[in-house]
C-alpha positions in Angstrom: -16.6 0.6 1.6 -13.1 -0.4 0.8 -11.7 -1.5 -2.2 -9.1 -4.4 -3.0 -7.3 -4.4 -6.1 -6.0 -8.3 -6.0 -4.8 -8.4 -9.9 -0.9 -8.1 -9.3 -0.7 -10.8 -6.1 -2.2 -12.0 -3.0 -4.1 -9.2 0.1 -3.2 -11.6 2.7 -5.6 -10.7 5.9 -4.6 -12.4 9.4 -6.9 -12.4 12.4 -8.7 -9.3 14.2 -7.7 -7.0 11.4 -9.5 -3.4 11.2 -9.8 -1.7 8.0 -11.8 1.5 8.0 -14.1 3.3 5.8 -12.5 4.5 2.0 -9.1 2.6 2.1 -7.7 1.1 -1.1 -5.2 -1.7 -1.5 -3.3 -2.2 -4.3 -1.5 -5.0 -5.2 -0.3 -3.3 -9.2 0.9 -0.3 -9.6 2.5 2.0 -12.5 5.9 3.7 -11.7 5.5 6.7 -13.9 9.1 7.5 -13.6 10.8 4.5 -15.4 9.5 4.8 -19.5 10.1 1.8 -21.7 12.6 2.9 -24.3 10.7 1.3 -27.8 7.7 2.9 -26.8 8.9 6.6 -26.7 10.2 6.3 -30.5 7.1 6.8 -32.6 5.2 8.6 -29.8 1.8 10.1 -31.5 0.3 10.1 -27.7 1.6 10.5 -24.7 -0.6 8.0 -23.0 1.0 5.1 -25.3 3.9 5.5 -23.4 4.5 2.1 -21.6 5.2 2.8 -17.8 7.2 0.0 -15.6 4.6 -2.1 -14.0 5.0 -2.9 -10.0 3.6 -6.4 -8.8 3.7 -8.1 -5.2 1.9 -8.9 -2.1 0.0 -7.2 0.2 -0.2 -9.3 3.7 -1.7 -7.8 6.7 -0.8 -9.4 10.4 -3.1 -9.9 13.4 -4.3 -7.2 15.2 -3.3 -4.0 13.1 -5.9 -1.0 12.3 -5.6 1.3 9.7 -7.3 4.1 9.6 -10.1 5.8 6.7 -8.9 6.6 3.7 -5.5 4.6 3.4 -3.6 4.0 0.8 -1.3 0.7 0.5 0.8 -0.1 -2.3 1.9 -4.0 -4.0 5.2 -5.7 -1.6 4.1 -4.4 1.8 3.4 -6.4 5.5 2.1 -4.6 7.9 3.2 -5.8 10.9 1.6 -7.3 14.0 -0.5 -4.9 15.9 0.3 -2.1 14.3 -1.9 1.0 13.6 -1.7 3.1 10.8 -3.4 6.4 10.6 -6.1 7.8 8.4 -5.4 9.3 5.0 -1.9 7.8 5.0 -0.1 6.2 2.3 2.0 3.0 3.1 4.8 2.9 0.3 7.0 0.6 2.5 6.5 -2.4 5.7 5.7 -1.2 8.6 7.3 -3.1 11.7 4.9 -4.8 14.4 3.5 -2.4 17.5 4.4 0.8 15.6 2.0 3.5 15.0 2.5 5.5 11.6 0.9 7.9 9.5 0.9 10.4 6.5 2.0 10.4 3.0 4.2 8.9 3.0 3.7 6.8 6.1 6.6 8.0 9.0 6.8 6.6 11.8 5.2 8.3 15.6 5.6 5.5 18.0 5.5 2.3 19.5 2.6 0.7 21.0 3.0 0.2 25.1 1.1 -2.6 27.2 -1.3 -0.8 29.8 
């Protein structure tokens, strides 16, 4: 299965979306490399440090396909019909009919019309 964690905003699904086996969609994350300043001063444990918190939207378009084992982080659109490949991680919005993949996501291609 796949799991969707909706606490920080909205996983907005179009039409004819695939989403494989294992992916995880965040919509809250931690950015470990911003500290708040008042909680470093009377550290006893480093995991009272408070990290900068990262809130938004996920919202998927029609026709795109990612791929097993995805990761997607909060304030992405994937675009229409795009594919994304498995065991990437999609850090940034990916444009319609382009095919991505990796970690981070880069991009391979456009999709053609056959």
């Amino acid at each position: 299965g796949c799991v969707f964690h909706g606490s920080g905003g909205d996983i907005i699904l179009q039409n004819y979306v695939g989403i494989a086996d294992k992916c995880v969609l965040y919509t809250s994350i931690y950015d470990f490399t911003v500290i708040d300043e008042n909680s470093v001063k009377n550290i006893t444990n480093v995991l009272d440090v408070k990290n900068k918190k990262i809130d938004g939207h996920i919202k998927i378009e029609n026709d795109v396909m990612i791929g097993c084992s995805t990761t997607v982080f909060p304030n992405v659109t994937l675009g229409k019909s795009c594919v994304v490949g498995a065991n990437s991680l999609v850090k940034d919005s990916i444009k319609e009919y382009s095919v991505v993949a990796g970690t981070p996501t880069r991009f391979l291609k456009n999709r053609k019309y056959i």
